[in-house]
C-alpha positions as a Markdown table, in Angstrom:
| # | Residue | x | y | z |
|---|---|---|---|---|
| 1 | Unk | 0.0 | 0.0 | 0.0 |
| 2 | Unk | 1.3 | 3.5 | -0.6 |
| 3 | Unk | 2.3 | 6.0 | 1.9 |
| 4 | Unk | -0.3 | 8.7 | 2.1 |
| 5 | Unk | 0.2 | 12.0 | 0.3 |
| 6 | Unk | 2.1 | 14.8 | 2.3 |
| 7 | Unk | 1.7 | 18.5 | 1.6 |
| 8 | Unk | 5.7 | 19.0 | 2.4 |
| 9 | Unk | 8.2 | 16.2 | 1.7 |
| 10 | Unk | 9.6 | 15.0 | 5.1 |
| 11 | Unk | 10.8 | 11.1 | 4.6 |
| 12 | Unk | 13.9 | 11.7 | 3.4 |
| 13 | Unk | 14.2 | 9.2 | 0.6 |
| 14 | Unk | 15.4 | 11.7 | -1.8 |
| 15 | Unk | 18.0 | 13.8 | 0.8 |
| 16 | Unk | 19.8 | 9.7 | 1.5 |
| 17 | Unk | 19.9 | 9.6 | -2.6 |
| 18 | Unk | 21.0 | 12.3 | -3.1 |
| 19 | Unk | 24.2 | 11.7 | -0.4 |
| 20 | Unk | 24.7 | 8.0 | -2.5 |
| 21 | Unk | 27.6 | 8.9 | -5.0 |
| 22 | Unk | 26.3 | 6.3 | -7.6 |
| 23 | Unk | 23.1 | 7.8 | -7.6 |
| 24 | Unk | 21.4 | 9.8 | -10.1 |
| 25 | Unk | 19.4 | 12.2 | -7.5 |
| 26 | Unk | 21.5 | 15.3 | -6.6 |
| 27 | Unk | 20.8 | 17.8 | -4.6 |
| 28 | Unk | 21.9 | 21.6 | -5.5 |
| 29 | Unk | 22.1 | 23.9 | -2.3 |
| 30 | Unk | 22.6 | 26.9 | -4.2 |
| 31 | Unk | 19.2 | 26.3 | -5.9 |
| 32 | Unk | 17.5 | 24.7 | -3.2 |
| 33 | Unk | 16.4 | 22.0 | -5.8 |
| 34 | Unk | 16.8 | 18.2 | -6.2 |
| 35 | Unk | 17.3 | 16.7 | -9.4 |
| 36 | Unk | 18.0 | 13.8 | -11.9 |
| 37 | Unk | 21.2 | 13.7 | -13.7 |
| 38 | Unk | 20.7 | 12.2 | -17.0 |
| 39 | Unk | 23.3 | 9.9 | -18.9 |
| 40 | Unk | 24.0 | 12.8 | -21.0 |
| 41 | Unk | 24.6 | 15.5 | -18.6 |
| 42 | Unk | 21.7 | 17.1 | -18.0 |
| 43 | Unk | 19.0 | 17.8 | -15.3 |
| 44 | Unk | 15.7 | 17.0 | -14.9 |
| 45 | Unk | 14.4 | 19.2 | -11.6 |
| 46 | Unk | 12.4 | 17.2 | -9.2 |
| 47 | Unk | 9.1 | 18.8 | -7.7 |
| 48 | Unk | 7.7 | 16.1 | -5.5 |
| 49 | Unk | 9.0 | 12.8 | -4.2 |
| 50 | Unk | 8.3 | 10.1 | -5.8 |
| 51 | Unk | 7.8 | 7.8 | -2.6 |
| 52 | Unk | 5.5 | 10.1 | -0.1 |
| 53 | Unk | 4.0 | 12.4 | -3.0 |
| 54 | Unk | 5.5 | 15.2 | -0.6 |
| 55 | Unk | 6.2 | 18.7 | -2.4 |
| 56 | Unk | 10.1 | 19.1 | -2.4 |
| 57 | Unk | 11.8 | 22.9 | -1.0 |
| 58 | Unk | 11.0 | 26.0 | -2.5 |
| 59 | Unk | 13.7 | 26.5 | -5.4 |
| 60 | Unk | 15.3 | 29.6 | -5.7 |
| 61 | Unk | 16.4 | 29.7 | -9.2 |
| 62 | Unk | 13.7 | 32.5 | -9.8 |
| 63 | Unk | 16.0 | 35.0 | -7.6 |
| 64 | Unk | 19.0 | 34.2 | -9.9 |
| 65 | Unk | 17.3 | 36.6 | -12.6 |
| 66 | Unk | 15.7 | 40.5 | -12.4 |
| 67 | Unk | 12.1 | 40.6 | -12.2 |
| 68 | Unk | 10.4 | 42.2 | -14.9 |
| 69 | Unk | 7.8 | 44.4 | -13.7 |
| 70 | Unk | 4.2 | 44.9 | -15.8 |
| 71 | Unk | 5.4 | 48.2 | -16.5 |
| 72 | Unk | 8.8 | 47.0 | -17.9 |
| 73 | Unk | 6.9 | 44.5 | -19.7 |
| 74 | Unk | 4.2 | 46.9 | -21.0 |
| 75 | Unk | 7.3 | 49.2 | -22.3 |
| 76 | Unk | 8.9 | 46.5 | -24.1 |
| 77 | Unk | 5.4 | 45.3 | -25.9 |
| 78 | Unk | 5.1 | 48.5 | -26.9 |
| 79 | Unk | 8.6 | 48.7 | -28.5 |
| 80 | Unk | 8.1 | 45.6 | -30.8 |
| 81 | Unk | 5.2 | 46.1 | -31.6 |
| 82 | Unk | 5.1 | 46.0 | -35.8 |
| 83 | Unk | 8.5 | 44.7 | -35.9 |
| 84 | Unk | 8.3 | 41.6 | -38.2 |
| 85 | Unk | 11.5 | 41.2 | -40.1 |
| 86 | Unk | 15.1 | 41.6 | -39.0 |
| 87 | Unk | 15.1 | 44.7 | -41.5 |
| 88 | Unk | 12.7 | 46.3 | -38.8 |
| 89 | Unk | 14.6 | 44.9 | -35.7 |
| 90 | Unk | 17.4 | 46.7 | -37.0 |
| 91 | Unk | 16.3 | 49.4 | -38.2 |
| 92 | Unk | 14.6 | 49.8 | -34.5 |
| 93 | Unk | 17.5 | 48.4 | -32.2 |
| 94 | Unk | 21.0 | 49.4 | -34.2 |
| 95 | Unk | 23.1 | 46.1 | -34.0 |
| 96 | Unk | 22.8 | 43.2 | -31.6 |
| 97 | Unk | 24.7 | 42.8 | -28.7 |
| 98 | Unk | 25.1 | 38.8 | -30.0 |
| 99 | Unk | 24.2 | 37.7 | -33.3 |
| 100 | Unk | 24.6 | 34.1 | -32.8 |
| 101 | Unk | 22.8 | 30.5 | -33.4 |
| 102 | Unk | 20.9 | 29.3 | -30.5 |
| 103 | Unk | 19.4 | 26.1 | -30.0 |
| 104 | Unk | 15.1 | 25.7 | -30.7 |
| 105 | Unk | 12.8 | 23.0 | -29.9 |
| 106 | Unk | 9.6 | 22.4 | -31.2 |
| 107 | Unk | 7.6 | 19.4 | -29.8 |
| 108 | Unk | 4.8 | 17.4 | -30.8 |
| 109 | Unk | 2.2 | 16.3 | -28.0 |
| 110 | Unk | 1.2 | 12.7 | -29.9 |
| 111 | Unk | -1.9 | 10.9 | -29.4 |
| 112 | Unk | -3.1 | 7.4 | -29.3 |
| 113 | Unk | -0.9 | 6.3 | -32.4 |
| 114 | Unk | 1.9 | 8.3 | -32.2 |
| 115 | Unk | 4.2 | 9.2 | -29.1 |
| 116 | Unk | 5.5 | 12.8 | -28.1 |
| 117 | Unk | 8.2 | 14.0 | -30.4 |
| 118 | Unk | 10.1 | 16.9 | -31.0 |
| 119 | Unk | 12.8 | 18.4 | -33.1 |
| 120 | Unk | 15.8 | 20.4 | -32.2 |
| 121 | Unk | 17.2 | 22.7 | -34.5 |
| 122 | Unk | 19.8 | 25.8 | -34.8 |
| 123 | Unk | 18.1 | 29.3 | -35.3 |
| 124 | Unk | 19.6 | 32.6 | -36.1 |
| 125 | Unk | 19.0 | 35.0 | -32.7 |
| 126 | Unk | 19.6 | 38.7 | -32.2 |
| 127 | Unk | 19.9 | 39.2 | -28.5 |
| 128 | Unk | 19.7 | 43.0 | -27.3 |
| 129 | Unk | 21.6 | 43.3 | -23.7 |
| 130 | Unk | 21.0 | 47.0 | -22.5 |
| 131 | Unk | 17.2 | 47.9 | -24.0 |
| 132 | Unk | 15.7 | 46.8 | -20.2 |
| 133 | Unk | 17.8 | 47.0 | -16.6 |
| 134 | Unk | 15.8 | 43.8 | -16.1 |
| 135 | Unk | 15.4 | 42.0 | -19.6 |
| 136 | Unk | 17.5 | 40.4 | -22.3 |
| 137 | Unk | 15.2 | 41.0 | -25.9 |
| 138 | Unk | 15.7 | 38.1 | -28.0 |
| 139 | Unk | 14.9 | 38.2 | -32.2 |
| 140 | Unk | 14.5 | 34.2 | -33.3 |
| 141 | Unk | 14.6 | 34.2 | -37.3 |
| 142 | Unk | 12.6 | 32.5 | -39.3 |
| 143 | Unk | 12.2 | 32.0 | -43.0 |
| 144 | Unk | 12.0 | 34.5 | -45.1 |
| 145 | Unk | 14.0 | 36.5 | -42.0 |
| 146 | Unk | 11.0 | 36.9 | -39.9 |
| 147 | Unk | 11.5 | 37.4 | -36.3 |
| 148 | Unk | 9.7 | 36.0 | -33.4 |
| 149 | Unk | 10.5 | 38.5 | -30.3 |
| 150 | Unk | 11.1 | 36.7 | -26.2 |
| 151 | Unk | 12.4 | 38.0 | -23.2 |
| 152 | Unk | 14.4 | 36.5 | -20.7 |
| 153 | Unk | 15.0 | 37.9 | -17.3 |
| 154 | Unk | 18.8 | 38.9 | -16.7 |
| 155 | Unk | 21.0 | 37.0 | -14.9 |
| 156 | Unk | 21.6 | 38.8 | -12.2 |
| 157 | Unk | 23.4 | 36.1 | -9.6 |
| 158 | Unk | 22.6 | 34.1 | -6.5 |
| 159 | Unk | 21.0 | 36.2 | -3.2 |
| 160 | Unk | 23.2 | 38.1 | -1.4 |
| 161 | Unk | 24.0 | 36.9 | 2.3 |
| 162 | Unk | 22.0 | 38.6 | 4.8 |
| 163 | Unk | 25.0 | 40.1 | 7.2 |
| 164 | Unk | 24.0 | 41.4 | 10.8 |
């Protein structure tokens, strides 16, 4: 029979894992976050534990990066707005901090007959640094060079210690 569901993770299944050096549970104290290592590298972040159901600790990768505010966000709609090509990005912004290839995925849900898929691809992106204190503006080009506009929040380090 199963444990019963806990609203906070207190069995410590996945804090003995992550201590085991053969196992693929780690724990990340900067973050505040357990995770899955995969064979290749790469994370996968846990959110609850698999044997209590328990929610794992708050993360605190969301203070690592500014926060945008609705105003900031607001300002920046308002900037791209009709900007469709990298002619008009351009012509807008002057020259990219980084013109580079970044990595894209687009994924594929799948249904009864088919399972999820995705595919991963390299696309052109002009990344603008110092438009926002709080935001990176990124261009993704497309065919025909149009441009599909994100933002990410700057990097902006961990929290700073609180000293007495």
């Amino acid at each position: 029979m199963a444990p019963p569901r806990r609203e906070i993770c207190d069995c410590g299944v996945l804090e003995r894992a992550s201590k085991e050096p053969e196992h693929p549970i780690r724990f990340d104290p900067h973050l505040n976050e357990y995770h899955v290592v995969t064979k290749a590298g790469g994370i996968m972040i846990i959110y609850y534990c698999f044997f209590c159901g328990g929610r794992v600790p708050e993360s605190k990768r969301s203070s690592l990066f500014a926060h945008a505010t609705d105003a900031e966000l607001n300002r920046i709609t308002h900037l791209i707005k009709g900007i469709n090509t990298v002619s008009d990005v351009l012509a807008r912004f002057g020259v990219p901090d980084e013109d580079t290839e970044r990595i894209s995925r687009v994924g594929h849900p799948g249904d009864d007959r088919n399972p999820p898929s995705g595919e991963w691809f390299l696309r052109r992106t002009l990344v603008y640094k110092n438009i926002s204190e709080t935001i990176q503006l990124h261009f993704s080009v497309g065919a025909n060079d149009s441009v599909h506009p994100s933002w990410h929040g700057k990097y902006i380090g961990p929290p700073k210690p609180i000293s007495d």
